[in-house]
Backbone as XML, in Angstrom:
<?xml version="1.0"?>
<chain id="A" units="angstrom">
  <residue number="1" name="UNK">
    <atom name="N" x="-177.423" y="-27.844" z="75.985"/>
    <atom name="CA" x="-176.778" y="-26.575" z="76.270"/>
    <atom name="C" x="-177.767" y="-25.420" z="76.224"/>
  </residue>
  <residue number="2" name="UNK">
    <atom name="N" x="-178.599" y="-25.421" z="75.048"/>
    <atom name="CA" x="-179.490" y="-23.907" z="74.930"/>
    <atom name="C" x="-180.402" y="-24.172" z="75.923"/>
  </residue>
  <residue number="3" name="UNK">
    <atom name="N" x="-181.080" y="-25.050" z="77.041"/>
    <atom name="CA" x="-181.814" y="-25.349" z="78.163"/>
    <atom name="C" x="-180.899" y="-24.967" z="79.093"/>
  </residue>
  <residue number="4" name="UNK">
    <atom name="N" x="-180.030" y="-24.862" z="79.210"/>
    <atom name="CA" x="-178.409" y="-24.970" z="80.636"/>
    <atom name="C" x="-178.491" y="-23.203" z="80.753"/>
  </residue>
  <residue number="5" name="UNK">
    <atom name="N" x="-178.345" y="-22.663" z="78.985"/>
    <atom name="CA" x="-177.951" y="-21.270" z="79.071"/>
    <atom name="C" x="-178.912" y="-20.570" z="78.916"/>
  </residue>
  <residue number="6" name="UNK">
    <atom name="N" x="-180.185" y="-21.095" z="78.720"/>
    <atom name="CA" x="-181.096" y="-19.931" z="78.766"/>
    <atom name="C" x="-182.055" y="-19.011" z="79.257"/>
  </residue>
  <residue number="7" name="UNK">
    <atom name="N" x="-181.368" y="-19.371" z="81.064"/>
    <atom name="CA" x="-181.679" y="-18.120" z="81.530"/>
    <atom name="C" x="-180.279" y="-18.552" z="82.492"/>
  </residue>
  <residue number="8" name="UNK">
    <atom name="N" x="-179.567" y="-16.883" z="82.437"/>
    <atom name="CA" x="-177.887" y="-16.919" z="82.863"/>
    <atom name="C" x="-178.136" y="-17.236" z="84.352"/>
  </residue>
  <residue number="9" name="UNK">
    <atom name="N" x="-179.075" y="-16.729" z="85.566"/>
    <atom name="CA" x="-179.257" y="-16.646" z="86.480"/>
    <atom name="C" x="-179.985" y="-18.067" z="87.289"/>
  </residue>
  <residue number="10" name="UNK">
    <atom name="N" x="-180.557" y="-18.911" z="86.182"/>
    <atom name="CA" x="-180.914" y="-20.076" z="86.837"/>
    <atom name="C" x="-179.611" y="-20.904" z="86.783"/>
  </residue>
  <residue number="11" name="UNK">
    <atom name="N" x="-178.693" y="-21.008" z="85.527"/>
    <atom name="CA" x="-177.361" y="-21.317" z="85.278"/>
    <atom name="C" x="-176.317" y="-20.851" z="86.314"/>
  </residue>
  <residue number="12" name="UNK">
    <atom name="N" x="-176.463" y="-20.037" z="86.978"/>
    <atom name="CA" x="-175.435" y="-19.580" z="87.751"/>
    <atom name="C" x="-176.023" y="-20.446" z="89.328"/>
  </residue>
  <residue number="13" name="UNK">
    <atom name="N" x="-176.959" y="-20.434" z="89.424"/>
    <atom name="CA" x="-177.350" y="-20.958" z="90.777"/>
    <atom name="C" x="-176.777" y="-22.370" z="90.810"/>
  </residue>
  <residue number="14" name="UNK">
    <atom name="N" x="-177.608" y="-23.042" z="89.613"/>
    <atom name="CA" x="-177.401" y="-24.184" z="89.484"/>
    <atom name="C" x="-175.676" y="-24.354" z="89.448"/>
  </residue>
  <residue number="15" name="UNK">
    <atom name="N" x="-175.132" y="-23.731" z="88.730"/>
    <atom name="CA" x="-173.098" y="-23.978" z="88.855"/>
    <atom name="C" x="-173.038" y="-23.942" z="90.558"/>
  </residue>
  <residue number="16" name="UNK">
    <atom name="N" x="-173.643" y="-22.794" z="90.994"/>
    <atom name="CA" x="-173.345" y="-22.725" z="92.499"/>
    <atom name="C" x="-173.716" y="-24.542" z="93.192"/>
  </residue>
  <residue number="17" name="UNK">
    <atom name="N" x="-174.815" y="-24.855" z="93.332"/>
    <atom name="CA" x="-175.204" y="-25.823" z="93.767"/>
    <atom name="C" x="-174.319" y="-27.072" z="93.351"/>
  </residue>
  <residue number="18" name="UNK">
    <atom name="N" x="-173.967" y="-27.193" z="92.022"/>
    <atom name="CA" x="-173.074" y="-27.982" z="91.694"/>
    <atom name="C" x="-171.379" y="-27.928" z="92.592"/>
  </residue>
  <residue number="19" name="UNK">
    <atom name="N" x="-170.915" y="-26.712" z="92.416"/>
    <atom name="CA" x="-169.617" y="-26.440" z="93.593"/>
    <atom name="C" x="-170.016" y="-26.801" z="94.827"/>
  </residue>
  <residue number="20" name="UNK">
    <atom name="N" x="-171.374" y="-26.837" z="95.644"/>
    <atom name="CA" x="-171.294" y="-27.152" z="97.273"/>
    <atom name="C" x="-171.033" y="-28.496" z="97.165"/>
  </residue>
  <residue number="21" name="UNK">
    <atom name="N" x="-171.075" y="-29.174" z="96.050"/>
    <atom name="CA" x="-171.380" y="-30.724" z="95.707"/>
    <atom name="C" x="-169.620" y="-30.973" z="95.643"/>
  </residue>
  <residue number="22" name="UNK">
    <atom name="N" x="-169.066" y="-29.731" z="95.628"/>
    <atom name="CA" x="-167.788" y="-30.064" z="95.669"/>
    <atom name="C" x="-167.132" y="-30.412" z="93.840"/>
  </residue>
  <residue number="23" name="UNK">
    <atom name="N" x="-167.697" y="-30.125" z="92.949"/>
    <atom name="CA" x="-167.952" y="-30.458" z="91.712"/>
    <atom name="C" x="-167.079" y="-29.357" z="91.133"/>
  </residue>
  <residue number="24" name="UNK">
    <atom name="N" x="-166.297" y="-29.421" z="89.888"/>
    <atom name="CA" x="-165.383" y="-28.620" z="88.779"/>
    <atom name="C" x="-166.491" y="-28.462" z="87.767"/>
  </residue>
  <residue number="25" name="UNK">
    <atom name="N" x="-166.066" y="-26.677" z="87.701"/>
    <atom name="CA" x="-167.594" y="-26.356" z="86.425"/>
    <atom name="C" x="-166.070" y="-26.107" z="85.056"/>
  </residue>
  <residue number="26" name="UNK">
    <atom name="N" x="-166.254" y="-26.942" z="83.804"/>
    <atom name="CA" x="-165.853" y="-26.633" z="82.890"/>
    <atom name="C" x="-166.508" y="-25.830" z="82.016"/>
  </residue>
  <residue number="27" name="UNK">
    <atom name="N" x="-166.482" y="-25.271" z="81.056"/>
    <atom name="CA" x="-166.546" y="-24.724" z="79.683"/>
    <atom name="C" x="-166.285" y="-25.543" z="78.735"/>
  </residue>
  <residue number="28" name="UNK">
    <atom name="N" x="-167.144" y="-26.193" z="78.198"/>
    <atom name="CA" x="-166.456" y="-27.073" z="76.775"/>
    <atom name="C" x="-166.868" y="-27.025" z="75.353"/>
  </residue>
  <residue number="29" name="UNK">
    <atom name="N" x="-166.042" y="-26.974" z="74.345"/>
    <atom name="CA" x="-166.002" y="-26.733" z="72.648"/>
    <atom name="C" x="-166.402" y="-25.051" z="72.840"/>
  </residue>
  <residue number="30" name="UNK">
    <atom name="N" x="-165.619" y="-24.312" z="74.146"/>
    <atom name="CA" x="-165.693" y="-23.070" z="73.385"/>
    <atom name="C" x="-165.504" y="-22.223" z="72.647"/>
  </residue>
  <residue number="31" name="UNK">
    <atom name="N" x="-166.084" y="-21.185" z="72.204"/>
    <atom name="CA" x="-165.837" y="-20.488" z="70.878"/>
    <atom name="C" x="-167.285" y="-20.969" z="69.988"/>
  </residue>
  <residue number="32" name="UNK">
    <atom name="N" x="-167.587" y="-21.832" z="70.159"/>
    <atom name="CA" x="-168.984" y="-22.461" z="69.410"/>
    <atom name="C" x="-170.002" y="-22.791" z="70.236"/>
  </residue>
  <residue number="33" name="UNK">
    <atom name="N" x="-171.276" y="-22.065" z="69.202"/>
    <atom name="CA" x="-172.768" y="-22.368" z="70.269"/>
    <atom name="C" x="-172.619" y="-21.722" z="71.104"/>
  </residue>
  <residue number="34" name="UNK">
    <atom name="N" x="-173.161" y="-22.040" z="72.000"/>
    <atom name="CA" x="-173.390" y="-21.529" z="72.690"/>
    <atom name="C" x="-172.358" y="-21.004" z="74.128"/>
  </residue>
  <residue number="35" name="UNK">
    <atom name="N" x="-170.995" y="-21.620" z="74.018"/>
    <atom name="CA" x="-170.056" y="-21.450" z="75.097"/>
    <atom name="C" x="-169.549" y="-20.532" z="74.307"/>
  </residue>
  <residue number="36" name="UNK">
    <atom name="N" x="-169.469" y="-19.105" z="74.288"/>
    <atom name="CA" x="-169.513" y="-17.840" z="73.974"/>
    <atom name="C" x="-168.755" y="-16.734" z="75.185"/>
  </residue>
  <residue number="37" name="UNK">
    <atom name="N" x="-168.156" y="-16.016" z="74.601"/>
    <atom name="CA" x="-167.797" y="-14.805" z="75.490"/>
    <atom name="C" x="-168.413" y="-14.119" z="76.704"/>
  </residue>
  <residue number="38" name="UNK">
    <atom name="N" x="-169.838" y="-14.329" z="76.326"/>
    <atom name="CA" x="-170.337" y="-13.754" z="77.405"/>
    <atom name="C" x="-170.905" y="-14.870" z="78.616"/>
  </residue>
  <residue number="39" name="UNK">
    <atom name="N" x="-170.473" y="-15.725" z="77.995"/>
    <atom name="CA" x="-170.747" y="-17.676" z="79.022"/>
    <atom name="C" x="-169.540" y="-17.344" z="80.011"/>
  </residue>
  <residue number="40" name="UNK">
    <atom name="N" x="-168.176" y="-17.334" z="79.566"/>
    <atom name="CA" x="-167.083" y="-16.961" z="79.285"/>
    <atom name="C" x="-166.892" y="-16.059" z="80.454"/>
  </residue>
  <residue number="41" name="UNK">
    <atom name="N" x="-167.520" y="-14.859" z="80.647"/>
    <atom name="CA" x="-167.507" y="-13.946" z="81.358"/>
    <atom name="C" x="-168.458" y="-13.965" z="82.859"/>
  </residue>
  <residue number="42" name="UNK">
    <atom name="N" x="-169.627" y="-14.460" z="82.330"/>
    <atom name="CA" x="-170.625" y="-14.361" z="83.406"/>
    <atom name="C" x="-170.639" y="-15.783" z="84.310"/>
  </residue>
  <residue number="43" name="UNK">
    <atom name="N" x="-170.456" y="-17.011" z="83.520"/>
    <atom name="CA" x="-170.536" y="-17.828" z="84.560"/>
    <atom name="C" x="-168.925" y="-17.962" z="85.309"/>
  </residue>
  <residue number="44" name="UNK">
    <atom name="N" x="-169.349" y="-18.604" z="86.399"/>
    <atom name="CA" x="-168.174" y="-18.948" z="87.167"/>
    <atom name="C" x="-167.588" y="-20.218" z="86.962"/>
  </residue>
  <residue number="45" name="UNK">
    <atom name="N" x="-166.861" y="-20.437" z="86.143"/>
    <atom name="CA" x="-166.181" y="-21.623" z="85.991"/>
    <atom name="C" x="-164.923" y="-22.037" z="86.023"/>
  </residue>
  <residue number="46" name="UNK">
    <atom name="N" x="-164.497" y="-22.840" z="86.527"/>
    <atom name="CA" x="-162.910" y="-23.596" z="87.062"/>
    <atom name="C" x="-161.901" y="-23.374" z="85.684"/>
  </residue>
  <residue number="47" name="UNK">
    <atom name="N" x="-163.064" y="-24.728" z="84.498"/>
    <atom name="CA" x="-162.108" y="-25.096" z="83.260"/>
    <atom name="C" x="-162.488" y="-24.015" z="81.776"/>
  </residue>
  <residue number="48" name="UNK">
    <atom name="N" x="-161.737" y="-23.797" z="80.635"/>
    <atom name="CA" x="-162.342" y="-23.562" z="79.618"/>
    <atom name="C" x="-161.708" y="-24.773" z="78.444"/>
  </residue>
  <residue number="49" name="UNK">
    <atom name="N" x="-162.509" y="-25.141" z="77.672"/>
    <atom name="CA" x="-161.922" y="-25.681" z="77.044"/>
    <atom name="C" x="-162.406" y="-25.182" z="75.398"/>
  </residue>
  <residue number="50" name="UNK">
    <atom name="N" x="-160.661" y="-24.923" z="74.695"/>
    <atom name="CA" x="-161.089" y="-24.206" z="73.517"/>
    <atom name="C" x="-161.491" y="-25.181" z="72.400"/>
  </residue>
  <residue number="51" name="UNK">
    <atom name="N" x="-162.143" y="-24.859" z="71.882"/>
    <atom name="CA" x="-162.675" y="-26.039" z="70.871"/>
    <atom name="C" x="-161.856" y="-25.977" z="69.779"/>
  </residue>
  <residue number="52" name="UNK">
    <atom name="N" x="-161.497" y="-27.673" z="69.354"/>
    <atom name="CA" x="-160.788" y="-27.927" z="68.195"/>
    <atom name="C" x="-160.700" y="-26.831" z="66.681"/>
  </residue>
  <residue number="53" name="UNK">
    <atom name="N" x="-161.823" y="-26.377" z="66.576"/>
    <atom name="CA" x="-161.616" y="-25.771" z="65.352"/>
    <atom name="C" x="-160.904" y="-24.594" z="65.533"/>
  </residue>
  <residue number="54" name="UNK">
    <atom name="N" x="-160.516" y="-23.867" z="66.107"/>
    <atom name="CA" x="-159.313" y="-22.947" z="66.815"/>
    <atom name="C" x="-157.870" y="-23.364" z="66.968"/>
  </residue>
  <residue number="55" name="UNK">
    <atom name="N" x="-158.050" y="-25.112" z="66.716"/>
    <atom name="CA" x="-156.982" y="-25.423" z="67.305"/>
    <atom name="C" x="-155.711" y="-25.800" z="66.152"/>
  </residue>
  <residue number="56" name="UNK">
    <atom name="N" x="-156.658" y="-26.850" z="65.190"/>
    <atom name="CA" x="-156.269" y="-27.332" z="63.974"/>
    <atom name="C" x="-155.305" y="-26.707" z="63.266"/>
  </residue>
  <residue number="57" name="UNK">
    <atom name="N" x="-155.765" y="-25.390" z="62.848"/>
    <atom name="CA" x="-154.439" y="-24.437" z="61.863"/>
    <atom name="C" x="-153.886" y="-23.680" z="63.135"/>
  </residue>
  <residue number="58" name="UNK">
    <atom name="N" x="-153.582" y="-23.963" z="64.350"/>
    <atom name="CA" x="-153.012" y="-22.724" z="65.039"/>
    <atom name="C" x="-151.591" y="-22.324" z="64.873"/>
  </residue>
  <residue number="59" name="UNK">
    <atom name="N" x="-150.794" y="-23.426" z="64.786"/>
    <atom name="CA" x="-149.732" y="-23.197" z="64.226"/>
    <atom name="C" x="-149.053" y="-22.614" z="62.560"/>
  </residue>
  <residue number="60" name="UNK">
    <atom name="N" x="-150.150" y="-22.104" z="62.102"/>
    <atom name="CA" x="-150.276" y="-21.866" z="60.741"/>
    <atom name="C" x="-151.210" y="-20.568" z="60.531"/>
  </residue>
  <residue number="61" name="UNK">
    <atom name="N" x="-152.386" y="-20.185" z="61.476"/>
    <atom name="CA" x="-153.020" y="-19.456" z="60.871"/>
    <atom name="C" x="-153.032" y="-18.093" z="61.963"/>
  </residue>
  <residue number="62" name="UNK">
    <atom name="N" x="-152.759" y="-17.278" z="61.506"/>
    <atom name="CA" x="-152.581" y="-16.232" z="62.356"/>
    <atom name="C" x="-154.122" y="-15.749" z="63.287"/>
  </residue>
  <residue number="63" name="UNK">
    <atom name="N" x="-154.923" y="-16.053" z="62.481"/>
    <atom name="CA" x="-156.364" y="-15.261" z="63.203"/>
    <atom name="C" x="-156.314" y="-16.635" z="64.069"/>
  </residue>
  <residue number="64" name="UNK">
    <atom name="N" x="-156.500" y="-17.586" z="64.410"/>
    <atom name="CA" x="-156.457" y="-18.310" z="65.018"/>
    <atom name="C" x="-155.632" y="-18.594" z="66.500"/>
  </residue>
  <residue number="65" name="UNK">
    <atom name="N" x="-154.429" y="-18.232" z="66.019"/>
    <atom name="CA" x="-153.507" y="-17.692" z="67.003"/>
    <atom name="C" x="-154.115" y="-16.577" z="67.880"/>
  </residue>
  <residue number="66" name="UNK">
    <atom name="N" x="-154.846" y="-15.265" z="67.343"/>
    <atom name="CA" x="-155.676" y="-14.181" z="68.250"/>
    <atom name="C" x="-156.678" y="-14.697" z="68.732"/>
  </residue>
  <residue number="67" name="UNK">
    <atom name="N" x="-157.443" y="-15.431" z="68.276"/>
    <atom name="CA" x="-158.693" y="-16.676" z="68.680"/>
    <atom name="C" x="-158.154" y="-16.824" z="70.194"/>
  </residue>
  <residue number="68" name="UNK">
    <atom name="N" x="-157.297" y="-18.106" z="70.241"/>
    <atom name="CA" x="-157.041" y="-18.348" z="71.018"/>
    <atom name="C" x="-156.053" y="-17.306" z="72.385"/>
  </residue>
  <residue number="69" name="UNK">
    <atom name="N" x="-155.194" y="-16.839" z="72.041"/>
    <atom name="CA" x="-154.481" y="-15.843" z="72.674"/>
    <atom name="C" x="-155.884" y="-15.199" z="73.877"/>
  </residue>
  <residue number="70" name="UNK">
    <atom name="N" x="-156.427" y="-14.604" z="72.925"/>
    <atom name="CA" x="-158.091" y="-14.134" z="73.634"/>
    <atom name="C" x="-158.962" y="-14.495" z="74.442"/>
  </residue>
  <residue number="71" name="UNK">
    <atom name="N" x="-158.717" y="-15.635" z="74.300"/>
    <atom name="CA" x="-159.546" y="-17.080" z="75.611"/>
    <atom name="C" x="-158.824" y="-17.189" z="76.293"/>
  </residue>
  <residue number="72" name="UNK">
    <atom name="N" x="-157.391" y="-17.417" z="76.341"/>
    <atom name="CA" x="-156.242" y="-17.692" z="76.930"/>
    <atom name="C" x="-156.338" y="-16.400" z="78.179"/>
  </residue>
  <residue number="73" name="UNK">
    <atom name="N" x="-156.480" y="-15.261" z="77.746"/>
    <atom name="CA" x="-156.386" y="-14.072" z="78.214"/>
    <atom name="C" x="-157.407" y="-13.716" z="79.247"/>
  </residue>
  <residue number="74" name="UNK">
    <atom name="N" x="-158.580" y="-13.902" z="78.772"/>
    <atom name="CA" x="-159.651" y="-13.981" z="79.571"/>
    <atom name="C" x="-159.948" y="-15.024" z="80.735"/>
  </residue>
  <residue number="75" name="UNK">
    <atom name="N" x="-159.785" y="-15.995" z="80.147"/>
    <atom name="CA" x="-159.661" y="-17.307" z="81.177"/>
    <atom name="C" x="-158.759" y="-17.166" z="82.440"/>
  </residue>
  <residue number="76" name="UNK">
    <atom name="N" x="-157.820" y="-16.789" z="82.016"/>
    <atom name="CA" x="-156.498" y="-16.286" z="83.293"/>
    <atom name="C" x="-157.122" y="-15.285" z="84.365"/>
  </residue>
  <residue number="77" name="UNK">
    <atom name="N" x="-157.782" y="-14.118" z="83.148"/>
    <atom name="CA" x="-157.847" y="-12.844" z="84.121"/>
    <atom name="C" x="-158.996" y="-13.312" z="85.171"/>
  </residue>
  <residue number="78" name="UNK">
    <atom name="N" x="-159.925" y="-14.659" z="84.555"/>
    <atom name="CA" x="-160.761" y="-15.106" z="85.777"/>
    <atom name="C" x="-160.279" y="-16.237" z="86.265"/>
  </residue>
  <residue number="79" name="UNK">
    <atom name="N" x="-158.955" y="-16.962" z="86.585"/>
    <atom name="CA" x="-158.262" y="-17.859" z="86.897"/>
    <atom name="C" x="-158.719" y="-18.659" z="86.883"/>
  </residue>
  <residue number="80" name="UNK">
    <atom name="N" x="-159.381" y="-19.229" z="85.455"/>
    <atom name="CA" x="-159.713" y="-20.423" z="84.707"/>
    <atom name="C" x="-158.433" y="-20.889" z="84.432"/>
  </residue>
  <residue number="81" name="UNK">
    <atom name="N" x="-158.450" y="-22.745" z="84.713"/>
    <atom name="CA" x="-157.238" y="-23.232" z="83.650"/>
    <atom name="C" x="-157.408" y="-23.389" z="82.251"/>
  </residue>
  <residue number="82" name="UNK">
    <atom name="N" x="-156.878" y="-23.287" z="81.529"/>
    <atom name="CA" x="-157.507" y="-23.501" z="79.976"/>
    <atom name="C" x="-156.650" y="-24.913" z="79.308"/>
  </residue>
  <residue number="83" name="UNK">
    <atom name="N" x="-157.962" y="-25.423" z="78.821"/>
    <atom name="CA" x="-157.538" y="-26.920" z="77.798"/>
    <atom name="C" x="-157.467" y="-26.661" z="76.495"/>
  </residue>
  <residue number="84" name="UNK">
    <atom name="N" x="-156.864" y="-27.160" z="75.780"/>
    <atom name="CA" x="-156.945" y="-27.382" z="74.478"/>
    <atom name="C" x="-157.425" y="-28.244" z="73.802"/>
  </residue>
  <residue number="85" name="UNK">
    <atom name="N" x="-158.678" y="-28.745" z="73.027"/>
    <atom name="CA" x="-158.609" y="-30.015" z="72.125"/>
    <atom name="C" x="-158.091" y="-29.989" z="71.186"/>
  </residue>
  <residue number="86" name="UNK">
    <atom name="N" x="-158.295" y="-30.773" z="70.834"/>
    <atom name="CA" x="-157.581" y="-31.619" z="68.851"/>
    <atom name="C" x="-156.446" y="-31.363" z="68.475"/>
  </residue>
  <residue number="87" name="UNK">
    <atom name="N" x="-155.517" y="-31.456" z="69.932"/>
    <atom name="CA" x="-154.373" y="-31.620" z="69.949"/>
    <atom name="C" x="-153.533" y="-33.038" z="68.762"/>
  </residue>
  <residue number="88" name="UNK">
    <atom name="N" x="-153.272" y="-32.962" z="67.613"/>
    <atom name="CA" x="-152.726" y="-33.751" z="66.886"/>
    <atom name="C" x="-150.951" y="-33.942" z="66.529"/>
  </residue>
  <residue number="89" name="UNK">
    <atom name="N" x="-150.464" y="-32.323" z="66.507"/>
    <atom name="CA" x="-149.284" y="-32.181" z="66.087"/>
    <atom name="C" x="-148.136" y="-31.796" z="66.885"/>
  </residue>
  <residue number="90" name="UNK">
    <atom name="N" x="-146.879" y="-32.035" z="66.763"/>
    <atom name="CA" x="-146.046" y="-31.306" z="67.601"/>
    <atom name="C" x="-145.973" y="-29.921" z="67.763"/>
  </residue>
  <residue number="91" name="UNK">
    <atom name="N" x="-146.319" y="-29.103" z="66.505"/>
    <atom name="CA" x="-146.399" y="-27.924" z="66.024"/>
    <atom name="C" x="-147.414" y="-27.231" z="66.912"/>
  </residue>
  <residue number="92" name="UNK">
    <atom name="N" x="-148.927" y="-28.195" z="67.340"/>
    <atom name="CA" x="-149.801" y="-27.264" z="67.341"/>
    <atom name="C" x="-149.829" y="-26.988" z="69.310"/>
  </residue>
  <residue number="93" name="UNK">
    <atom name="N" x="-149.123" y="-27.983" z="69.791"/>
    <atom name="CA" x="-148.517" y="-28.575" z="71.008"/>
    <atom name="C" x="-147.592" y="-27.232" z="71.492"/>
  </residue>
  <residue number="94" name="UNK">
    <atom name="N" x="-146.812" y="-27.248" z="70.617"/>
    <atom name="CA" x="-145.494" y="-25.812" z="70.889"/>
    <atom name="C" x="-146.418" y="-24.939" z="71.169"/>
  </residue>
  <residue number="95" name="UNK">
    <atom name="N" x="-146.918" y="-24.296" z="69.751"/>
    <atom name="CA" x="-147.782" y="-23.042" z="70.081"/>
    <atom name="C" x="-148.675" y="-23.024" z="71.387"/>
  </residue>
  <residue number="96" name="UNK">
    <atom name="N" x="-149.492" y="-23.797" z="71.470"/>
    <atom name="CA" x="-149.929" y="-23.563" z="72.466"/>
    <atom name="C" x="-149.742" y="-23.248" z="73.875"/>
  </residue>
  <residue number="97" name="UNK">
    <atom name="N" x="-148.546" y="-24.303" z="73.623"/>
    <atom name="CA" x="-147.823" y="-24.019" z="75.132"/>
    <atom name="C" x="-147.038" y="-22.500" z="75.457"/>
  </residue>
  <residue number="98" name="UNK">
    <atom name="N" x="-147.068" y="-22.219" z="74.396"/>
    <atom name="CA" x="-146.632" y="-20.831" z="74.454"/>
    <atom name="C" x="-147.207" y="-19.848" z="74.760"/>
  </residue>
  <residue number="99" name="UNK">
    <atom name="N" x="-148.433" y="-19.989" z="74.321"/>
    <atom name="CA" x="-149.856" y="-18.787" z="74.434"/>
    <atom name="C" x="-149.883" y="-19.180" z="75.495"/>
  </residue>
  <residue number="100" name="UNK">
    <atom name="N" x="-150.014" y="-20.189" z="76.230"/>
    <atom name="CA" x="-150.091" y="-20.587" z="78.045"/>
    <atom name="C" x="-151.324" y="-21.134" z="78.452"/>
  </residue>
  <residue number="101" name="UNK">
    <atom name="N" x="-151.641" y="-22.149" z="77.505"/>
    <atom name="CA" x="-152.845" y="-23.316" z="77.528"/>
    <atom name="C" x="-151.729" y="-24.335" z="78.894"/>
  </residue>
  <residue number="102" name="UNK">
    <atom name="N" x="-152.902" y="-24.592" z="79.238"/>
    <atom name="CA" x="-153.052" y="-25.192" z="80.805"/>
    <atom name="C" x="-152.630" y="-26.864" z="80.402"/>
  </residue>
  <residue number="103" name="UNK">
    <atom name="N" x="-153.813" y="-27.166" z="80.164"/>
    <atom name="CA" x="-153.740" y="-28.739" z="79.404"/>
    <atom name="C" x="-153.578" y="-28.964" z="77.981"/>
  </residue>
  <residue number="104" name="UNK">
    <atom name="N" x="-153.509" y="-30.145" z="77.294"/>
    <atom name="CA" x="-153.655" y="-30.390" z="75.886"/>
    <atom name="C" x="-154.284" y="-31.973" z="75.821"/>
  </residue>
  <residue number="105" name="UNK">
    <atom name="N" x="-154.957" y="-32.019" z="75.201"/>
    <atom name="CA" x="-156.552" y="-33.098" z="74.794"/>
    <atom name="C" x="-156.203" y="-33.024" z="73.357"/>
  </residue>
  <residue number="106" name="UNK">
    <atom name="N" x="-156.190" y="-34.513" z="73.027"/>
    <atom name="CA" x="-156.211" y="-34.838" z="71.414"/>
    <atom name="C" x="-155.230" y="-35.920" z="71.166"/>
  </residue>
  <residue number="107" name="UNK">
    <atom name="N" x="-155.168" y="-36.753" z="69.901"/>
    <atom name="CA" x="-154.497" y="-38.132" z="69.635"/>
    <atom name="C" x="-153.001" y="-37.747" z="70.206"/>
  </residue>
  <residue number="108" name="UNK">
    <atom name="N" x="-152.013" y="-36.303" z="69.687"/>
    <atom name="CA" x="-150.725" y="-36.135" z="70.494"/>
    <atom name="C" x="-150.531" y="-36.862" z="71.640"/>
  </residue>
  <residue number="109" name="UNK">
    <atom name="N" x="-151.661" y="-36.159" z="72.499"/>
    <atom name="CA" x="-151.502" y="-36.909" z="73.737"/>
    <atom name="C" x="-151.452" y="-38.266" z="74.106"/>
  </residue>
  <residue number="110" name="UNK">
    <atom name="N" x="-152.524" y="-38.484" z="73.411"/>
    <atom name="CA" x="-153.195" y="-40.352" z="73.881"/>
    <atom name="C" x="-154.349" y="-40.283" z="72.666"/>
  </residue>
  <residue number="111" name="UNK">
    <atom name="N" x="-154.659" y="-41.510" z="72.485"/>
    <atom name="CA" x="-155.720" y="-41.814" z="71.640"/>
    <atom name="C" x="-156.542" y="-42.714" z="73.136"/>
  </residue>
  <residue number="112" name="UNK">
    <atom name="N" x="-157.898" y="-42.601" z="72.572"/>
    <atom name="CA" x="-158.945" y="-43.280" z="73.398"/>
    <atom name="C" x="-158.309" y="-44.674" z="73.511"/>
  </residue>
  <residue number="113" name="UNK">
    <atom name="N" x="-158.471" y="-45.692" z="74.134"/>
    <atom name="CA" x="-158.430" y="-46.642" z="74.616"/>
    <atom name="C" x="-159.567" y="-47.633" z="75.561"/>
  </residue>
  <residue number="114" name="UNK">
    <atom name="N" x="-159.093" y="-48.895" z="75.695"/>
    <atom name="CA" x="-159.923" y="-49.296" z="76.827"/>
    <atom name="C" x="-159.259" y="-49.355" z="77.792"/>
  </residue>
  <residue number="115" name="UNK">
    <atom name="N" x="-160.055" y="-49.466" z="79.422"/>
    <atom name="CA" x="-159.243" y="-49.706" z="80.443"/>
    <atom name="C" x="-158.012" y="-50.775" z="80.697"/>
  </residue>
  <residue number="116" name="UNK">
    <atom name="N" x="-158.400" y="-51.796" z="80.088"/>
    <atom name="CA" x="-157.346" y="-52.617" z="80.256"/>
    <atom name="C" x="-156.403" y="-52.824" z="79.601"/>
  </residue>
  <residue number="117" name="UNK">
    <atom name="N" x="-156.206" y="-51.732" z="78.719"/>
    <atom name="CA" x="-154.782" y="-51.603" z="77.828"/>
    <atom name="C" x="-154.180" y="-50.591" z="78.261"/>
  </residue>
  <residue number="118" name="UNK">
    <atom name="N" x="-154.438" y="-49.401" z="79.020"/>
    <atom name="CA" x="-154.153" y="-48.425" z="79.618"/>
    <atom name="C" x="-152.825" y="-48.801" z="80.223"/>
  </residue>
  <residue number="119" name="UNK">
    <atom name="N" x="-151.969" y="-47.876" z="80.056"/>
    <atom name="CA" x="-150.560" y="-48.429" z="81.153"/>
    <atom name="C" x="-149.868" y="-47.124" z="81.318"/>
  </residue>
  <residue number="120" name="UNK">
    <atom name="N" x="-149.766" y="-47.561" z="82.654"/>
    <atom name="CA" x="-148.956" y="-45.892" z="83.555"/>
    <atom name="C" x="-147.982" y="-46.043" z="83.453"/>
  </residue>
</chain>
């Protein structure tokens, strides 16, 4: 990541070159390191995805709730979809869906698997 982001303008070309490829630019474990507000803002990207530790107490912790609300907010106003990880609880599932997270990622959903146990 600190090679990807550290210079914004070779990063932005390169996202470009990646889209002619026909390619989805995500954001991932943001809020940490280096996928930051101003990542957030300046690059052009499809997905964000908020990182688990935002996610864990959301149904419980109020600053967390503004955490996210805030990404949620931003992401929209650049018509990013936004994911959620470490989706575990029903609780943390509600909230989110409320703040107006896009996807949800974490055991709730599915736990990892192999292909051949997979069933639609």
């Amino acid at each position: 990541e600190e090679q990807v982001f550290s210079d914004i303008e070779i990063s932005m070309y390169n996202i470009q070159q990646l889209r002619n490829f026909g390619c989805s630019i995500a954001i991932d474990d943001f809020g940490t390191g280096y996928a930051n507000y101003e990542r957030l803002k300046n690059l052009q990207a499809d997905i964000v995805k908020i990182d688990g530790c935002f996610v864990r107490d959301i149904a419980t912790d109020p600053l967390d709730v503004i955490m996210v609300k805030s990404i949620i907010e931003m992401a929209k106003a650049k018509n990013m979809k936004v994911v959620a990880e470490y989706v575990e609880t029903q609780e943390q599932r509600t909230r989110l869906l409320q703040l107006g997270v896009d996807y949800l990622q974490g055991y709730l959903i599915g736990k990892p698997q192999p292909l051949s146990e997979l069933r639609v």
